[in-house]
Short mmCIF file of the C-alpha atoms (twelve columns), coordinates in Angstrom:
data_MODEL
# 
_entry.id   MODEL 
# 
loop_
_atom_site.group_PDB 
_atom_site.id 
_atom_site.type_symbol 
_atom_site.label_atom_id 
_atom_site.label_alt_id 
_atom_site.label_comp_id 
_atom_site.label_asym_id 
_atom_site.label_seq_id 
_atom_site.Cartn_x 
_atom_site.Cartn_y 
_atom_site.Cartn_z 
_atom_site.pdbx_PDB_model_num 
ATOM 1   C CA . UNK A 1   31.713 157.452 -151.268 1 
ATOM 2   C CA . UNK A 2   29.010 154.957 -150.519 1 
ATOM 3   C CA . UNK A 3   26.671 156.233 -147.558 1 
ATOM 4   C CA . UNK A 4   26.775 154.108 -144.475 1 
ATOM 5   C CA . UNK A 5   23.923 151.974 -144.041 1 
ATOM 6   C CA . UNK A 6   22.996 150.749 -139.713 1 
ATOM 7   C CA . UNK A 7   21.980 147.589 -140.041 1 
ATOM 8   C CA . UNK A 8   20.430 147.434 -136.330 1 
ATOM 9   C CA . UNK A 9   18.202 150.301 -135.112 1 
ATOM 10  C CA . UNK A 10  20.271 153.494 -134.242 1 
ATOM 11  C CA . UNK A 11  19.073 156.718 -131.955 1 
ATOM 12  C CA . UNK A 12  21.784 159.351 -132.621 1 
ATOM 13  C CA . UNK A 13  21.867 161.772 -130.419 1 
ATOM 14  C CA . UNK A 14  24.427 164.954 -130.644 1 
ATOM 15  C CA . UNK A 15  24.449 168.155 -129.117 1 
ATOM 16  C CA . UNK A 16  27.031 170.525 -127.292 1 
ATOM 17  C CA . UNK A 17  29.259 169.955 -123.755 1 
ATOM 18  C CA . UNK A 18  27.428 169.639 -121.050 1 
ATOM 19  C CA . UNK A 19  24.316 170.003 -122.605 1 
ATOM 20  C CA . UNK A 20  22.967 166.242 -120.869 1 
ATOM 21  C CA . UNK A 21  22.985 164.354 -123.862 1 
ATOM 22  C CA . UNK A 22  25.177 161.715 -122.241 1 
ATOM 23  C CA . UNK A 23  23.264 160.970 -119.515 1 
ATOM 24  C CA . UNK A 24  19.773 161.174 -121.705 1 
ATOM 25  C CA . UNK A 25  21.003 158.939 -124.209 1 
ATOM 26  C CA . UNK A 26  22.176 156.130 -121.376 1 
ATOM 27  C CA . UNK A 27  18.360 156.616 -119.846 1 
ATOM 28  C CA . UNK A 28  17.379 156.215 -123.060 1 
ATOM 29  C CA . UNK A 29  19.224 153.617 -123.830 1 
ATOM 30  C CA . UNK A 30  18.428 151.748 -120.177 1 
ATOM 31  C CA . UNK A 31  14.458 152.286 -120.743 1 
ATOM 32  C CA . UNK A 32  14.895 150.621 -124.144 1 
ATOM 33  C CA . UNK A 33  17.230 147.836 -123.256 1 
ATOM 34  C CA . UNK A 34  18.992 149.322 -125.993 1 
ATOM 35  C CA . UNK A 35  23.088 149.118 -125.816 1 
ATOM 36  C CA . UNK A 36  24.612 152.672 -124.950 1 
ATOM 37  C CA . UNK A 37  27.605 154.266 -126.932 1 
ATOM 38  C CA . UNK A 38  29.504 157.639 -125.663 1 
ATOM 39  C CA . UNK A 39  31.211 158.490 -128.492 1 
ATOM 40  C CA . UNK A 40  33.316 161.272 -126.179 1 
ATOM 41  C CA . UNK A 41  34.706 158.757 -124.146 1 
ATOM 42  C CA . UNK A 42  36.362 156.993 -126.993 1 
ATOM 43  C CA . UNK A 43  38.295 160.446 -127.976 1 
ATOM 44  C CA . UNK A 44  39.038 161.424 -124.212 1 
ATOM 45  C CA . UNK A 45  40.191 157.224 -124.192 1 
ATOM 46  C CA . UNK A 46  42.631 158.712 -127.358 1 
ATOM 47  C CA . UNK A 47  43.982 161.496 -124.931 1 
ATOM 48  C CA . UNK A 48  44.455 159.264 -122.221 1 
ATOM 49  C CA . UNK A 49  46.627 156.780 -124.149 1 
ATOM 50  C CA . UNK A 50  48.428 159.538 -125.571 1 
ATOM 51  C CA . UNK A 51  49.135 161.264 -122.073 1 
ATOM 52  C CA . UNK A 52  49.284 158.178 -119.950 1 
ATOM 53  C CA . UNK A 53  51.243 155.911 -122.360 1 
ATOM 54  C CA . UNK A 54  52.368 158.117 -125.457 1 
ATOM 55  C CA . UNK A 55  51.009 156.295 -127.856 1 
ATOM 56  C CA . UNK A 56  51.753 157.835 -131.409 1 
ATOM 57  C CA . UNK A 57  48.459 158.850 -132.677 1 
ATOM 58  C CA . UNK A 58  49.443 158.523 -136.309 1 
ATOM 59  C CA . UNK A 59  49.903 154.911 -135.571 1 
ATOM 60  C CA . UNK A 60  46.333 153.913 -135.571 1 
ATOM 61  C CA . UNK A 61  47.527 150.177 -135.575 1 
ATOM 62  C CA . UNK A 62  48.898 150.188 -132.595 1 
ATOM 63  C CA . UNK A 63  46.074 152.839 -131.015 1 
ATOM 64  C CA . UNK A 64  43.348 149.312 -132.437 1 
ATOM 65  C CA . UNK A 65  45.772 146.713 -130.666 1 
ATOM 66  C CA . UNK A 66  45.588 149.429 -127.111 1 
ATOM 67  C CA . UNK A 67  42.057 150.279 -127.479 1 
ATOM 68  C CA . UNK A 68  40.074 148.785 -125.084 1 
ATOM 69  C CA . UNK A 69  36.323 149.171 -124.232 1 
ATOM 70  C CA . UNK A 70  36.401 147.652 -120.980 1 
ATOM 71  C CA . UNK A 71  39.250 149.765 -120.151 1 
ATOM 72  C CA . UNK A 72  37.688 152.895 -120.797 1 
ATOM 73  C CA . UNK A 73  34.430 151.913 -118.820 1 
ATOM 74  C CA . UNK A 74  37.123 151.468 -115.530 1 
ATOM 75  C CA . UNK A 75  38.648 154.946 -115.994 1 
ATOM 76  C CA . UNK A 76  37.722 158.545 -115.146 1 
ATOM 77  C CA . UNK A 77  37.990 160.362 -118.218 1 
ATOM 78  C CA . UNK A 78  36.159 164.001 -117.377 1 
ATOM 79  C CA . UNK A 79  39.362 165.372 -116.222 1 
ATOM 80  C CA . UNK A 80  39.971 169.009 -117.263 1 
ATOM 81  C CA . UNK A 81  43.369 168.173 -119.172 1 
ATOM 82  C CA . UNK A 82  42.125 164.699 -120.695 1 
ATOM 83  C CA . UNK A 83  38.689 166.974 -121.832 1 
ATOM 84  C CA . UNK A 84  41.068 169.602 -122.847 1 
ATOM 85  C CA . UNK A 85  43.263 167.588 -125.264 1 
ATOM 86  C CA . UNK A 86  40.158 165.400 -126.871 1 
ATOM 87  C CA . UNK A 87  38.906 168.395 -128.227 1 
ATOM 88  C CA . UNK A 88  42.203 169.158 -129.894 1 
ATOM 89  C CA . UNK A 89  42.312 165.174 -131.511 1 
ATOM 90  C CA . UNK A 90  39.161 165.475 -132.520 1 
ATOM 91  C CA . UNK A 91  40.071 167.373 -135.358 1 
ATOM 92  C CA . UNK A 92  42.780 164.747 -136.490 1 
ATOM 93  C CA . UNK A 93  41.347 163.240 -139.662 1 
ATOM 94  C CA . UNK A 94  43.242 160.087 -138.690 1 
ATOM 95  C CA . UNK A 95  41.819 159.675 -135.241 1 
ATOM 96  C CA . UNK A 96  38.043 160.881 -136.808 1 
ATOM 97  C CA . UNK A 97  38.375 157.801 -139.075 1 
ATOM 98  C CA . UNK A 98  39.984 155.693 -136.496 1 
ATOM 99  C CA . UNK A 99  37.242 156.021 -134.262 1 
ATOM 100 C CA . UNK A 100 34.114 156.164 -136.876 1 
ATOM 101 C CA . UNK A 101 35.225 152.919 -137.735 1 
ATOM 102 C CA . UNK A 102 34.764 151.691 -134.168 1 
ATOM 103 C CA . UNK A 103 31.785 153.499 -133.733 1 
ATOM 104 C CA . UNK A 104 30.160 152.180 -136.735 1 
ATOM 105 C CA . UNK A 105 30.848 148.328 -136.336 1 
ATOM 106 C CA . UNK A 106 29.443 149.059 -132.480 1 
ATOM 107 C CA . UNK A 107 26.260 150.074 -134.218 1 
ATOM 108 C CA . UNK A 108 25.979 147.270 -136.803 1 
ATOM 109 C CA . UNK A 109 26.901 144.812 -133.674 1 
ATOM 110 C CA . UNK A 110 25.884 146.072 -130.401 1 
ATOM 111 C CA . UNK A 111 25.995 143.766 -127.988 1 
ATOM 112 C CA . UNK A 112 22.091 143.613 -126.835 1 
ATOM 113 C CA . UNK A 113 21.427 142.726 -130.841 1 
ATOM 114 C CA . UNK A 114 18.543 145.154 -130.304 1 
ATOM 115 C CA . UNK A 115 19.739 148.558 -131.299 1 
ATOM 116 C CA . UNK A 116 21.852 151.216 -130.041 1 
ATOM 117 C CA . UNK A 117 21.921 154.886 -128.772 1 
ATOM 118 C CA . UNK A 118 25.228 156.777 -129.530 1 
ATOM 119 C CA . UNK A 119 25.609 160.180 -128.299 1 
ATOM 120 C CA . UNK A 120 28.198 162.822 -129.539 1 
ATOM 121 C CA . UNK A 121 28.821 165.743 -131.928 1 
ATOM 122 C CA . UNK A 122 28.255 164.242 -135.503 1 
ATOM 123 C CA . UNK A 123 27.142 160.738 -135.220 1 
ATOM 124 C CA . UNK A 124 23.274 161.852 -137.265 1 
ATOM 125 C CA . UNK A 125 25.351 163.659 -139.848 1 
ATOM 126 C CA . UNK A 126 28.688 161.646 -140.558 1 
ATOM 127 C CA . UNK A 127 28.596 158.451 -138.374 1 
ATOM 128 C CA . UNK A 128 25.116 157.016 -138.754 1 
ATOM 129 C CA . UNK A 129 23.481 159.339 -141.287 1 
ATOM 130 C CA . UNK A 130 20.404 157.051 -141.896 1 
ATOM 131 C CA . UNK A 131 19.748 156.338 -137.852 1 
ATOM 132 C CA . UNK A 132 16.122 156.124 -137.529 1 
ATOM 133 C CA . UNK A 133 16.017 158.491 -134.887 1 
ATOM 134 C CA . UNK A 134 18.107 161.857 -134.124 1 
ATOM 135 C CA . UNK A 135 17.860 163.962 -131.621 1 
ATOM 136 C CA . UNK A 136 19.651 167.316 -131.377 1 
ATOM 137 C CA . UNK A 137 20.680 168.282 -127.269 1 
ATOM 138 C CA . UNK A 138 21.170 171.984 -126.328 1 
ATOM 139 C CA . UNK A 139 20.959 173.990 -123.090 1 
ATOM 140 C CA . UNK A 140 22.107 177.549 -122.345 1 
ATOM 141 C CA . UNK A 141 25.564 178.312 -121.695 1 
ATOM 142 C CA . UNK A 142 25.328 179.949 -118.438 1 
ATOM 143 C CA . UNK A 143 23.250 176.587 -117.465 1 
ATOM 144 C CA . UNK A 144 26.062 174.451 -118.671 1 
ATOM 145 C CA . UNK A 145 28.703 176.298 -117.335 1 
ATOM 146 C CA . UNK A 146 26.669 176.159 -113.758 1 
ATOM 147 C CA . UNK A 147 26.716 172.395 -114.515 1 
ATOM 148 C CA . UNK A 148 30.456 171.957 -114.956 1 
ATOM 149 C CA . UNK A 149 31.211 173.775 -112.051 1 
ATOM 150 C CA . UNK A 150 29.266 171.623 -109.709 1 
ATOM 151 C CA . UNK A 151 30.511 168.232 -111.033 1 
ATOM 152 C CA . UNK A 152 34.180 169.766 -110.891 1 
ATOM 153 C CA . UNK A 153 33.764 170.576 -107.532 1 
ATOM 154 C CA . UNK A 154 32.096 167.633 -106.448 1 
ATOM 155 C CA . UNK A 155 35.269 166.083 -108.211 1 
ATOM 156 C CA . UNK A 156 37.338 168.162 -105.671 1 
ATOM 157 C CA . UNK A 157 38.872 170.368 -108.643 1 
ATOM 158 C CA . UNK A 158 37.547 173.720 -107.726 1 
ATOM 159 C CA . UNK A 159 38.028 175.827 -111.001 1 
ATOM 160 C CA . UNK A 160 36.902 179.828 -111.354 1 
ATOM 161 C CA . UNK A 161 33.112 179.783 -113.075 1 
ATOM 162 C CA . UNK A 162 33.885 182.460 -115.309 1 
ATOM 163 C CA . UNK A 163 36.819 180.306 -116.596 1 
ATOM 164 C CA . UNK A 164 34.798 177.292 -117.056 1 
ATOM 165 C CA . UNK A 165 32.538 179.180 -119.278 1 
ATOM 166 C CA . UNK A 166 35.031 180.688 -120.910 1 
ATOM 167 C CA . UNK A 167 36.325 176.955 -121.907 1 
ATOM 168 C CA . UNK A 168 32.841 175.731 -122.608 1 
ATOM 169 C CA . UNK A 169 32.039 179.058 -125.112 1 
ATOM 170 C CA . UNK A 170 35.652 178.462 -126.826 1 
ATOM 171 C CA . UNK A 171 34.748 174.484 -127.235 1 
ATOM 172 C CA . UNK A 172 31.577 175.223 -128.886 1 
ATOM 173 C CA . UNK A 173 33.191 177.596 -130.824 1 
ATOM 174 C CA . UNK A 174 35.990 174.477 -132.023 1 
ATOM 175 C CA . UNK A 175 33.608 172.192 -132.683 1 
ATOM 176 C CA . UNK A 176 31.142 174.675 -134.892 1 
ATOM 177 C CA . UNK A 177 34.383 175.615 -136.654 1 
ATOM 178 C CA . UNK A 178 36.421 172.778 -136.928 1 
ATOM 179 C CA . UNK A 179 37.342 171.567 -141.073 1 
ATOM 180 C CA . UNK A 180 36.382 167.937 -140.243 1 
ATOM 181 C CA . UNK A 181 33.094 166.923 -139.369 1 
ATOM 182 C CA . UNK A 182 32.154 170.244 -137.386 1 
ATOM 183 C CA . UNK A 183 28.904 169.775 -134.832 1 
ATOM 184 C CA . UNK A 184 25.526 170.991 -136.933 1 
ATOM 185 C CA . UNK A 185 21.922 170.302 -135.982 1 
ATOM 186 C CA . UNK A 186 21.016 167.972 -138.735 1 
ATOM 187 C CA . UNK A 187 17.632 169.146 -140.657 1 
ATOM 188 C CA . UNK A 188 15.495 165.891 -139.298 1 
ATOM 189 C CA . UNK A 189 16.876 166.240 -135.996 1 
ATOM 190 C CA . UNK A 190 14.698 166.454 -133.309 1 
ATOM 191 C CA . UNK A 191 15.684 169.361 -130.701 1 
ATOM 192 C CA . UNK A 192 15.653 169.114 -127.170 1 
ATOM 193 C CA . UNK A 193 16.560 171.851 -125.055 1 
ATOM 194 C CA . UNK A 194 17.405 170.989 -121.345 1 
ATOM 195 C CA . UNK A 195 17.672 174.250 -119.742 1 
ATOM 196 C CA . UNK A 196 14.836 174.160 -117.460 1 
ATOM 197 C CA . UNK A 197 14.303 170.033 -117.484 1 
ATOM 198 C CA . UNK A 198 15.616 167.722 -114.877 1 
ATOM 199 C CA . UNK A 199 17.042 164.576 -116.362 1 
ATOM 200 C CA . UNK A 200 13.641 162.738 -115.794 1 
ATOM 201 C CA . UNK A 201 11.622 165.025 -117.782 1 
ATOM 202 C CA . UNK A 202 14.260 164.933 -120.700 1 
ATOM 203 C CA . UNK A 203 14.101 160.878 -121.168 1 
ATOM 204 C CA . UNK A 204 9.978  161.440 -120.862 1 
ATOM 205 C CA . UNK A 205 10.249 164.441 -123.919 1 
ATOM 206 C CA . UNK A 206 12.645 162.151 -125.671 1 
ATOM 207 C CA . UNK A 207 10.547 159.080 -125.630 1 
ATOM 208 C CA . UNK A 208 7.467  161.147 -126.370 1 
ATOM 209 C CA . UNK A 209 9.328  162.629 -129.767 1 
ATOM 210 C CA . UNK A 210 11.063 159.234 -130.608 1 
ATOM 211 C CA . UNK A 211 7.453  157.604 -130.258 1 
ATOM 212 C CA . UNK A 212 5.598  160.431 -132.183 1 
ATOM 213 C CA . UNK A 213 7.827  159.433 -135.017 1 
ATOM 214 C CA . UNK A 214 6.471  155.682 -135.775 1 
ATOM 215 C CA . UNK A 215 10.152 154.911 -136.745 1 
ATOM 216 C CA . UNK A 216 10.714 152.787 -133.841 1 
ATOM 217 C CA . UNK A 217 8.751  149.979 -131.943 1 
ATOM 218 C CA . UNK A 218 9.366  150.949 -128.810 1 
ATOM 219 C CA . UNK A 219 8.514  147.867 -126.809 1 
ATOM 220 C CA . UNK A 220 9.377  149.003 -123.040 1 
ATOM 221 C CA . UNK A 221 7.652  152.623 -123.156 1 
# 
């Protein structure tokens, strides 16, 4: 199979749940004027069609004539059951090509011209494995958990912490494990652990590593 060449500039960024690495790859993306992809989204979109209008998932035709990106940016996705039941499609082959399609022609065309930044959980290995830049996202689980469990209950969904990190330590787990493109640090990818950062000094380590590398002109920083 013929490797996938980006024809625009790519910064892939992957890394576990709640780890930050949306939100540091659309500061990124923002200091850059760079166009920003969350590749999560577009599987929690997936589960959303699927419990909203039961759209047959093995019907990718008709998933292509429902999917729509301004659509998804209107919706609130980072419900617990629409989380819950992206991390099960996700290891559909169907929906992984489906999707890696979409993601793919995003970051040959995205809509700045400039280049992109596309955050998920294999886009430096499978989706974009020449970017010019990736950057691996981690944090420890007892962080993340904390995380969750304040955005949940600013959400008004007030779920037991212990069971949140029970969910978070079982998703990692699915997404190590899974058959089809399972989440692995790729050997050029540039580790950032967010632990003890606030999301300001994440996009200045970020920058710092992305600009230490020469493999970008990076115009605005």
């Amino acid at each position: 199979m013929k490797l996938f060449k980006n024809v625009k500039p790519v910064i892939a960024i992957d890394g576990t749940s709640v780890s930050g690495k949306g939100t540091l790859a659309k500061n990124i993306a923002k200091q850059l004027n760079y166009d920003h992809l969350d590749t999560g989204s577009l599987y929690r979109y997936v589960a959303y069609l699927m419990l909203i209008d039961n759209v047959d998932l093995k019907n990718t035709i008709s998933l292509r004539k429902k999917f729509n990106f301004d659509h998804i940016k209107k919706l609130d996705l980072r419900s617990e059951s629409i989380t819950k039941l992206s991390s099960v499609i996700a290891k559909k082959k169907e929906i992984r090509v489906f999707l890696i399609d979409i993601q793919r022609n995003f970051a040959n065309n995205p809509p700045s011209g400039l280049g992109s930044v596309i955050d998920g959980r294999d886009i430096g290995t499978v989706v974009v494995p020449l970017a010019e830049i990736k950057l691996f996202v981690d944090a420890n689980i007892v962080v993340r958990a904390k995380r969750r469990h304040i955005d949940l209950k600013t959400k008004g969904e007030n779920l037991d912490y212990n069971l949140i990190l029970k969910q978070i330590s079982e998703r990692d787990k699915r997404d190590k494990n899974r058959a089809i493109s399972p989440l692995i640090k790729h050997k050029e990818a540039l580790p950032i652990d967010t632990s003890k950062l606030t999301k300001e000094d994440s996009v200045k380590l970020a920058l710092d590593l992305i600009k230490k590398t020469g493999k970008l002109k990076l115009i605005n920083y």
